[in-house]
C-alpha positions in Angstrom: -6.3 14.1 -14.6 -8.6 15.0 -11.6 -7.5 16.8 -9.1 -6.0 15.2 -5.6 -8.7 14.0 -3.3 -7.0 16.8 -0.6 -7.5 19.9 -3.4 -10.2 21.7 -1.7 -12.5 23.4 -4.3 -11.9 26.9 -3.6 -8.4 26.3 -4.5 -9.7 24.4 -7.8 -11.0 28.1 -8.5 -8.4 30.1 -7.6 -6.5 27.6 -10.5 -9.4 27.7 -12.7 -9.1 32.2 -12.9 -5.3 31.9 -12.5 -5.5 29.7 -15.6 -7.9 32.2 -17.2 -5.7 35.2 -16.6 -2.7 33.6 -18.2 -4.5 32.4 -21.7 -6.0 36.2 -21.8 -9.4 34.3 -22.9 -12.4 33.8 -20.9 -15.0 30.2 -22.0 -18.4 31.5 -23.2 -21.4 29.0 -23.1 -21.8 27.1 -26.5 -25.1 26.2 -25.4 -28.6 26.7 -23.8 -29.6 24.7 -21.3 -33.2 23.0 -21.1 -35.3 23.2 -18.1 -35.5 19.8 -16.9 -39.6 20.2 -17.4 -40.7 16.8 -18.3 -37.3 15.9 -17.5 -35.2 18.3 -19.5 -35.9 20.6 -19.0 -33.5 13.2 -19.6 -35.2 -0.4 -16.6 -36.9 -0.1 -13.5 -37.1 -2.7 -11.1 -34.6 -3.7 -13.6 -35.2 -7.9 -13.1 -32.1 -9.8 -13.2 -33.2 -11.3 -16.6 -33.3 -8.5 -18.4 -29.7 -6.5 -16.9 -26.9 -6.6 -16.6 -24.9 -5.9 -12.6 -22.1 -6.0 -11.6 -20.5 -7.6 -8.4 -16.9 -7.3 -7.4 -16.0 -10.4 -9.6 -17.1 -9.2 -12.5 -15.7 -5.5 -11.8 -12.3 -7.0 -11.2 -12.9 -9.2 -14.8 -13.9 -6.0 -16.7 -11.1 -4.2 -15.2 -8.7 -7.0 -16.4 -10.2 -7.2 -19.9 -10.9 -3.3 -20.5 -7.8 -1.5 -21.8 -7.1 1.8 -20.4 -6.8 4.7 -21.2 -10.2 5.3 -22.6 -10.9 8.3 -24.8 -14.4 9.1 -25.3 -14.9 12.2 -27.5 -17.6 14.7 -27.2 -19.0 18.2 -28.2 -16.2 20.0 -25.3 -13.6 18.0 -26.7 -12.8 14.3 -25.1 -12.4 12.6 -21.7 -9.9 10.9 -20.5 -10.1 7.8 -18.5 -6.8 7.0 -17.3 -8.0 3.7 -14.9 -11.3 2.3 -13.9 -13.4 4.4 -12.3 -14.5 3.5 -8.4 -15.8 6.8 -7.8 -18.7 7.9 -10.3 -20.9 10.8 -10.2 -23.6 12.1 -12.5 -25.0 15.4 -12.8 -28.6 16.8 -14.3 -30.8 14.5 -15.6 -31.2 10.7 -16.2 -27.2 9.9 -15.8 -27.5 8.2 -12.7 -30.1 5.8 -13.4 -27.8 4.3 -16.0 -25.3 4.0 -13.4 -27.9 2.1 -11.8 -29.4 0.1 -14.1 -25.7 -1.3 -14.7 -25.4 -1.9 -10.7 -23.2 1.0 -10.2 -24.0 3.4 -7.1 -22.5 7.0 -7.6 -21.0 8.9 -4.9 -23.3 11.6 -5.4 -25.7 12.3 -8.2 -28.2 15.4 -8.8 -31.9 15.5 -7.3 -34.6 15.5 -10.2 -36.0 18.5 -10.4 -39.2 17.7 -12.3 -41.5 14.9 -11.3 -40.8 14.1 -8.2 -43.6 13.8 -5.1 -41.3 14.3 -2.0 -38.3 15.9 -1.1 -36.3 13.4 -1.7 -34.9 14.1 -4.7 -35.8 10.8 -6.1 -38.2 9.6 -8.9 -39.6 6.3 -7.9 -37.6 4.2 -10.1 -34.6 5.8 -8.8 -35.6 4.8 -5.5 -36.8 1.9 -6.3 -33.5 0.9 -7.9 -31.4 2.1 -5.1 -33.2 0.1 -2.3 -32.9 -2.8 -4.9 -29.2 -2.1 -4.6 -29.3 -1.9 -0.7 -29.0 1.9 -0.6 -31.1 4.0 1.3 -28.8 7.1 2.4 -28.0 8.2 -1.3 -25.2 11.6 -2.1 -28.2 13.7 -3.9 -26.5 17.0 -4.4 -29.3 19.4 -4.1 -28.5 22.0 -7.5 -31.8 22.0 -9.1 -31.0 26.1 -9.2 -27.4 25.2 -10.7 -24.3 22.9 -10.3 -23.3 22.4 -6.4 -19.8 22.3 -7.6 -18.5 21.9 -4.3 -20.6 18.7 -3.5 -19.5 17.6 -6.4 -15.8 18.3 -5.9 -16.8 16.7 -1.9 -17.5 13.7 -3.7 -14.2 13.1 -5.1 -15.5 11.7 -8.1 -13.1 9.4 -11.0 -15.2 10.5 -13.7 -18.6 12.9 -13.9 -21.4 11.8 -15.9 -23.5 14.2 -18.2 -24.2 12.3 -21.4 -27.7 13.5 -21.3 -27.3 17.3 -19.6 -27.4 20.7 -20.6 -23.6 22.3 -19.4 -22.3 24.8 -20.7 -18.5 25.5 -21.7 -17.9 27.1 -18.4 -19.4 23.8 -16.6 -17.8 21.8 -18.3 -13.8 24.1 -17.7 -14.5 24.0 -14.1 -16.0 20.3 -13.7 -13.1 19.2 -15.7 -11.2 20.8 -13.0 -12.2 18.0 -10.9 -12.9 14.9 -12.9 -12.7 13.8 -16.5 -16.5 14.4 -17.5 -18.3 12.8 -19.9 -20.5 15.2 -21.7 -23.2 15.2 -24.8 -21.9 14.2 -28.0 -23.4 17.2 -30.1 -26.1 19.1 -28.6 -27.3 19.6 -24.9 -30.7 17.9 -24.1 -30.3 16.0 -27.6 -29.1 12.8 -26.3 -31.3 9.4 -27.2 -31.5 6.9 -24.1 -29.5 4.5 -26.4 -26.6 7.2 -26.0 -27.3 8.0 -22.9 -26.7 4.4 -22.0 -23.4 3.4 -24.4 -21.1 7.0 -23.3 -21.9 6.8 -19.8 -21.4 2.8 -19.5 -18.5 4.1 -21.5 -17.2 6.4 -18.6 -17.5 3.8 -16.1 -15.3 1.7 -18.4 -18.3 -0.8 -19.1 -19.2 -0.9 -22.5 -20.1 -4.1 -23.4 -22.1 -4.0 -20.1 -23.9 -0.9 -21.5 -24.1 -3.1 -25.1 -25.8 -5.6 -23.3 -28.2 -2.9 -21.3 -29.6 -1.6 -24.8 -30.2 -5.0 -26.2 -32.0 -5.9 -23.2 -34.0 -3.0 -23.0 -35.3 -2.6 -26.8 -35.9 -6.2 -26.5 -38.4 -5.4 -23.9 -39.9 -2.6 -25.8 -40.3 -4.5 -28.6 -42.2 -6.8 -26.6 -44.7 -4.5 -24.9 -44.9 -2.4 -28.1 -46.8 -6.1 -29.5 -49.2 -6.2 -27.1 -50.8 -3.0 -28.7 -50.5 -3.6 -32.5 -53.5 -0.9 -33.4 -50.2 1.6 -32.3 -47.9 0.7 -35.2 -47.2 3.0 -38.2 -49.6 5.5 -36.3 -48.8 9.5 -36.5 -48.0 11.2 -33.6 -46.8 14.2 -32.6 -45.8 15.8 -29.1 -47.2 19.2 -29.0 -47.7 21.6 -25.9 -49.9 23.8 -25.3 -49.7 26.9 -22.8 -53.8 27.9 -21.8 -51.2 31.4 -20.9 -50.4 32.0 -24.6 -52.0 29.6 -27.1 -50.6 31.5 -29.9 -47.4 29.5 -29.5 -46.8 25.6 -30.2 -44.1 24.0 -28.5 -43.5 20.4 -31.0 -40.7 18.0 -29.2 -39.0 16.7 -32.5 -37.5 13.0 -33.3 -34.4 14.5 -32.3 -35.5 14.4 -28.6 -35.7 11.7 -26.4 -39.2 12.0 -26.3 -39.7 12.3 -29.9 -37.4 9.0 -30.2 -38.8 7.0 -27.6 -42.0 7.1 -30.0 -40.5 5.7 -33.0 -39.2 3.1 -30.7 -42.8 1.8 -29.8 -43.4 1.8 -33.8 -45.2 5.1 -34.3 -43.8 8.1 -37.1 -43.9 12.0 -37.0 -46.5 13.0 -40.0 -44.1 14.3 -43.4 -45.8 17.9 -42.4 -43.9 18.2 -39.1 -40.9 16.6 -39.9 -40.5 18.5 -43.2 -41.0 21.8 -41.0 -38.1 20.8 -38.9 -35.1 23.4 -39.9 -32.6 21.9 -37.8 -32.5 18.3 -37.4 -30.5 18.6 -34.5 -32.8 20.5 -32.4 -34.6 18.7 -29.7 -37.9 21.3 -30.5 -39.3 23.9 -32.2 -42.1 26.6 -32.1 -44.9 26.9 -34.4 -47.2 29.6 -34.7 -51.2 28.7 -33.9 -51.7 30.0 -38.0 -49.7 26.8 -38.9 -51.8 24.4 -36.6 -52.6 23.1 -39.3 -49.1 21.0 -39.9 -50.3 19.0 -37.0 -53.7 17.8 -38.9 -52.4 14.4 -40.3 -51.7 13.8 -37.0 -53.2 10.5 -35.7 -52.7 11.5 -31.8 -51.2 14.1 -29.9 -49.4 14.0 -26.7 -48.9 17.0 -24.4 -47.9 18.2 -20.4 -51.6 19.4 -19.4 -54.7 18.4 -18.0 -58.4 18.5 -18.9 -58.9 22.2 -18.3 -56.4 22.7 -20.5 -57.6 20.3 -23.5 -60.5 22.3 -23.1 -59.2 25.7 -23.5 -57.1 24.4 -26.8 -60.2 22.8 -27.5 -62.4 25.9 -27.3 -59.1 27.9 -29.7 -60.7 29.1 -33.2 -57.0 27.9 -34.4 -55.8 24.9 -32.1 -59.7 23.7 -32.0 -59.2 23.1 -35.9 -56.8 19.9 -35.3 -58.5 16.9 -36.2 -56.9 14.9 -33.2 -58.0 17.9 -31.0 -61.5 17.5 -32.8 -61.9 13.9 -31.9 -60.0 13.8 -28.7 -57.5 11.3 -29.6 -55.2 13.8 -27.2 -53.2 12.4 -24.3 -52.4 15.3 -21.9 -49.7 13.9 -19.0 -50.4 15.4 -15.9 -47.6 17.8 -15.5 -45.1 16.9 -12.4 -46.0 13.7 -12.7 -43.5 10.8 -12.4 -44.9 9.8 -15.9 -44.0 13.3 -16.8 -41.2 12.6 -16.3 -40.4 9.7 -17.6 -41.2 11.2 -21.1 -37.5 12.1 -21.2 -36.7 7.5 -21.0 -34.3 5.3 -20.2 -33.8 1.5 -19.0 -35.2 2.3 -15.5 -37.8 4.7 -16.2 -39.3 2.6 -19.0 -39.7 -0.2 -17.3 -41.3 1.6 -14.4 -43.9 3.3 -16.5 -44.7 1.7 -19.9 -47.4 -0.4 -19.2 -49.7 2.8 -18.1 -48.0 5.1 -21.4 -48.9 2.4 -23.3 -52.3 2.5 -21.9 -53.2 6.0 -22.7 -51.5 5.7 -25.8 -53.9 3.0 -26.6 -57.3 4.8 -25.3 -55.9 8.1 -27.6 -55.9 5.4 -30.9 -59.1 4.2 -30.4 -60.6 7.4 -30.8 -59.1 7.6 -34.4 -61.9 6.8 -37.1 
């Protein structure tokens, strides 16, 4: 149950050590969190025909057909929401723009922290969604340096968001202080848009809503991943490169949303990455620049860069070996970019950026012989 709109949070953490003290046990993170750097580091414009919003008629009808409580289970253990929400919040990356996309406004929800060009907090499809919905004084708790747990409490919040997120056990003790939260189903920063999309539509007691959201939105892929059929069945991989240590690959597996979002468009990961991959849960791994050479039967490679560093990996008596380094069927995103950033998708990010992904995408493939 969350606490009482009049509970102030210091007094939430007074409870929160007074309930530590008498259990004898203190929580110790189960978990790492990702810098939200190309998002983790997590439909825009999202046209009526292609989403699903809600008004207060069809609130009061979901309300009326949805049958409360709802348990939603996840890697802390579950949430439980005891009536429809009216208050949402999200925290860390991506959750609010599902929110969004399904015509939901939280109370408050976290500033990106990668990506953006102002201080606003907002990437532009954010934005762009929010003055869709009317909105142009949003509750963006500033906590790119950590949780702003007493915004959040401020907020009074009926449920907290972080399907795609990176909390850790303690986060999750003292949010839950507040709110039920909705957290990651196994892993932090391994959570696909799709999942992103059902557990937090979920939270908001809005599944079918969140249903209709996916089939909308790989029905739009699908249809933009047509228009460039020289793309299908090719390899890909997305590698990064540091020009400060080029010793060290950093591969994004399938397992990531960026890795995903790939397959989605009707590329694969070559057989020598994927076989490399010891834990198929992990969003990434680390190879050394002596096993470049898993990355040769790559068709193209995507990375966070820019041309001075393609030419640096370039000029590497290792990294310079890679065929697709070779031939230059690279595509390096300019880092901090709002295209950066919507490496890590979902509905309103895609739809906001896929035609000019799709475009370098296109311009790396026709450099493969």
């Amino acid at each position: 149950m969350k606490a009482s709109r009049k509970t102030t949070w210091s007094a939430l953490l007074i409870s929160a050590a007074l309930a530590v003290a008498l259990t004898g046990c203190g929580s110790e993170s189960n978990s790492t969190t990702e810098s939200n750097t190309a998002g983790n580091t997590q439909a825009v414009n999202a046209a009526a025909n292609t989403e699903t919003t809600t008004n207060t008629a069809e609130s009061a009808s979901e309300e009326a057909t949805s049958e409360y409580p709802i348990t939603i289970k996840h890697a802390f253990g579950e949430a439980v929401i005891e009536s429809k929400p009216e208050r949402v919040v999200t925290i860390q990356w991506a959750n609010h723009d599902v929110a969004l996309a399904l015509g939901v406004v939280p109370v408050g929800f976290s500033a990106a922290n990668y990506g953006v060009q102002d201080d606003s907090g907002l990437l532009p499809w954010t934005a762009e969604k929010l003055q869709e919905l009317g909105v142009d004084k949003p509750n963006v708790f500033q906590d790119t340096d950590g949780l702003d747990f007493e915004a959040i409490s401020d907020a009074n919040p009926d449920v907290i968001l972080a399907a795609y997120s990176g909390i850790t056990q303690e986060d999750y003790d003292l949010l839950s202080k507040i709110a039920p939260v909705v957290a990651y189903q196994t892993t932090p920063w391994v959570t696909t848009w799709r999942e992103q999309v059902l557990y937090n539509a979920m939270g908001m007691g809005m599944k079918a809503e969140g249903e209709q959201l996916i089939k909308d939105t790989e029905n739009f892929i699908k249809e933009k991943a047509s228009q460039h059929p020289n793309m299908q069945g090719k390899k890909v991989v997305w590698a990064n490169f540091s020009a400060k240590d080029l010793s060290q690959i950093h591969v994004y597996t399938p397992a990531d949303p960026r890795g995903e979002f790939l397959i989605d468009l009707g590329m694969t990961y070559p057989e020598s990455v994927t076989k490399a991959i010891t834990d198929a849960t992990s969003y990434s791994m680390k190879l050394s620049a002596e096993n470049a050479d898993i990355l040769n039967d790559a068709d193209i490679l995507i990375s966070y860069g820019d041309d001075s560093l393609y030419e640096a990996v370039k000029a590497d008596p290792l990294l310079g070996k890679i065929p697709a380094i070779q031939r230059g069927s690279v595509i390096f995103i300019g880092n901090g970019t709002p295209l950066a950033a919507s490496g890590n998708p979902n509905p309103l990010s895609i739809r906001y950026t896929i035609d000019e992904y799709l475009g370098l995408i296109g311009a790396a493939i026709d450099k493969v012989k």
